[in-house]
N, C-alpha and C positions, 0 to 999 in steps of 0.2 A: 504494500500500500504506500501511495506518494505520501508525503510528509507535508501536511498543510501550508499555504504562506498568506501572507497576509495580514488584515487585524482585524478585530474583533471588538465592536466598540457597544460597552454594557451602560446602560441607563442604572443609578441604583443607589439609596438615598438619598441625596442632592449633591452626586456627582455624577459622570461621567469618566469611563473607566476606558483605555484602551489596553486591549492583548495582544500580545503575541499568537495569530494562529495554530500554529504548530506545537507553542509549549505552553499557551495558557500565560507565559510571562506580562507583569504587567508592564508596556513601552509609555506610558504617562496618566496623568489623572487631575482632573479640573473638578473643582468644585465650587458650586452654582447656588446664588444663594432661593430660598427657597425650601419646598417643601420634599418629599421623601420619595414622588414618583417622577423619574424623567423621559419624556419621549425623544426618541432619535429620527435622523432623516439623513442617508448621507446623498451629497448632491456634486459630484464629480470632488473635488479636493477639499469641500466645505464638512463639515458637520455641523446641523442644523438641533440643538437642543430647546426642547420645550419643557420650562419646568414654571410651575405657578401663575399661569397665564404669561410668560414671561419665553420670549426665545434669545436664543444666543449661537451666533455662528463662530462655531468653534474651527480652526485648523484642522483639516483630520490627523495630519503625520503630525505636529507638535500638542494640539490640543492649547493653544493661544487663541483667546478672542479678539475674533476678526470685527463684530458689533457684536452690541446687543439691544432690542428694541422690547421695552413693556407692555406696551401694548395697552397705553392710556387707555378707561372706558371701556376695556371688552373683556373685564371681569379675572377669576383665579384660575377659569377651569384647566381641565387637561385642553394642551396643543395637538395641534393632528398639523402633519404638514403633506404638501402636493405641489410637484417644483415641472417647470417646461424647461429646465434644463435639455438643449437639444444633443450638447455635447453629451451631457451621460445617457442618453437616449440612443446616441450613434454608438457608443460605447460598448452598451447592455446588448444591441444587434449585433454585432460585430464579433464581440466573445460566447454569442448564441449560434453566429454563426462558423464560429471555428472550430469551437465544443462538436457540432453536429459533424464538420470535416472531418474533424482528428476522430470519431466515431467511425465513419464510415469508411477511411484507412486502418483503423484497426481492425475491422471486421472482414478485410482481404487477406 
């Protein structure tokens, strides 16, 4: 079995945790002020944190805030996000469509 890479980036009491894919190791950790649930979004080299009505776009590889906006007026609840990032849209096809290649030469 390949040995995973990449990161792993965990929402989890008012932080924001990134791994190591392959070993679980922690590569940094921000911490957000706020309450104890965070939601994630990652959106090409951004990481999009929603915690207490409250987002912050975090660096993905350092975990440095890039902003962060309150979101005067529109209350504590949980954030949900949805981004037309077309870069990572090219992105996400592009390694769907390699995954299916590299499938279909190994199965010759």
């Amino acid at each position: 079995m390949a040995k995973k890479t990449g990161i792993v980036y965990v929402g989890i009491g008012s932080h924001v945790v990134a791994l190591d894919a392959g070993s679980g190791t922690e590569i940094w950790k921000r911490k957000l002020k706020g309450s104890t649930f965070v939601t994630l979004h990652i959106d090409g080299d951004a990481l999009l944190a929603g915690i207490n009505g409250e987002v912050f776009c975090l660096d993905a590889k350092t975990g440095e805030v890039r902003w962060h906006n309150k979101l005067k007026g529109y209350g504590m609840g949980f954030v949900t996000f949805g981004t037309t990032n077309e870069v990572s849209a090219a992105a996400a096809i592009a390694a769907q469509q390699a995954a299916a290649a590299a499938a279909v030469i190994a199965a010759t």
